[in-house]
N, C-alpha and C positions, 0 to 999 in steps of 0.2 A: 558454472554460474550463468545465470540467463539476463537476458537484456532487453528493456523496452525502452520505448521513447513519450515523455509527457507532449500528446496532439492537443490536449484542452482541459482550461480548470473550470470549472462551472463556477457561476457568480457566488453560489454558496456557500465557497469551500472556505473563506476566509473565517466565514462565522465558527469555524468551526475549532480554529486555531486555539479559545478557551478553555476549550475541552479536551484538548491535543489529542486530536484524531483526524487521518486522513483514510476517506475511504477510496480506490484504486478500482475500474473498471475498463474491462477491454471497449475498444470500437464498439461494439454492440448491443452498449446500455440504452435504455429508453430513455426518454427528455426526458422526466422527473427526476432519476437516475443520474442524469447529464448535471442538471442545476446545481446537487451537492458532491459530485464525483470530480478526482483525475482521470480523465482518458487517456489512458495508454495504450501505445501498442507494440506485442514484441514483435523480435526480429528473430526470434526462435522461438518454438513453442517450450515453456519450463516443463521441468518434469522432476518431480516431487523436490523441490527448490530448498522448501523454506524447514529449517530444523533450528532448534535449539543452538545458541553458540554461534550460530551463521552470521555472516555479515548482510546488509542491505543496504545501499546506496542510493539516494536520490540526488543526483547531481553532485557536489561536492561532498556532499554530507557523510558522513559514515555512524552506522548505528548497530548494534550488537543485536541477534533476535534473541530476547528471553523465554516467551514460551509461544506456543503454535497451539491453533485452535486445531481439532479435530478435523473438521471439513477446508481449512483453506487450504491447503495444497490443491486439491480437488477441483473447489472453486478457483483458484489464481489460474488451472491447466484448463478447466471448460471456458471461463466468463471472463476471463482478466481481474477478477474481483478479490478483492479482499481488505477489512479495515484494519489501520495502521493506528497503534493506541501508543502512543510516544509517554505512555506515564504507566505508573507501575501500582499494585497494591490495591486495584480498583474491581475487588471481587474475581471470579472467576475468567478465563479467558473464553471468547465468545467461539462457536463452531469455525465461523469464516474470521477469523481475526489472526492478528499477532499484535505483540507485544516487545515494543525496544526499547533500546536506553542509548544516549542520554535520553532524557525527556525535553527535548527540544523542540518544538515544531518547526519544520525542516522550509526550507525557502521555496519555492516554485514556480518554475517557468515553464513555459510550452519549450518542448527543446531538449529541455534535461534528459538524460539518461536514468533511468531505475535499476541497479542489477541488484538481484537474488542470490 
């Protein structure tokens, strides 16, 4: 299981809580990127993390991954990136995404832990 830490939520993220999706980038997002992102960063590099069945963690939270985009392993091990879609049945799953359940939009604080 790999581990990062939430450094900064961009003002935007809350907008986004409707749509139950959080999108997750390392340190090295650009400010545009920043405005709608969690910044994170681990404290080991992940390696191919994220499957089917897996658990995912944002702070207290615990959430089942249901499916996995093609490209986010890839992207979570280059960028820290990858969008978190907390609702289910909404067409196909995206390259850099996953998908969990419950469908809850999860709480967020600078501080929290994320593990994979």
């Amino acid at each position: 299981m790999s581990k990062s830490n939430i450094i900064e939520i961009g003002p935007l993220v809350p907008a986004f809580e409707e749509e139950k999706i959080v999108i997750l980038f390392g340190p090295t997002a650009t400010n545009e990127l920043r405005e709608i992102s969690v910044i994170h960063e681990f404290q080991e590099t992940p390696n191919n993390s994220l499957h089917k069945g897996n658990k995912l963690h944002i702070g207290n939270q615990e959430y089942i991954i249901e499916e996995v985009g093609s490209e986010a392993n890839k992207n979570l091990e280059e960028l820290g990136h990858i969008s978190v879609y907390f609702r289910s049945g909404q067409n196909e799953v995206l390259p850099g995404a996953i998908v969990v359940s419950p469908e809850v939009f999860p709480t967020l604080a600078v501080g929290d832990s994320i593990q994979f």
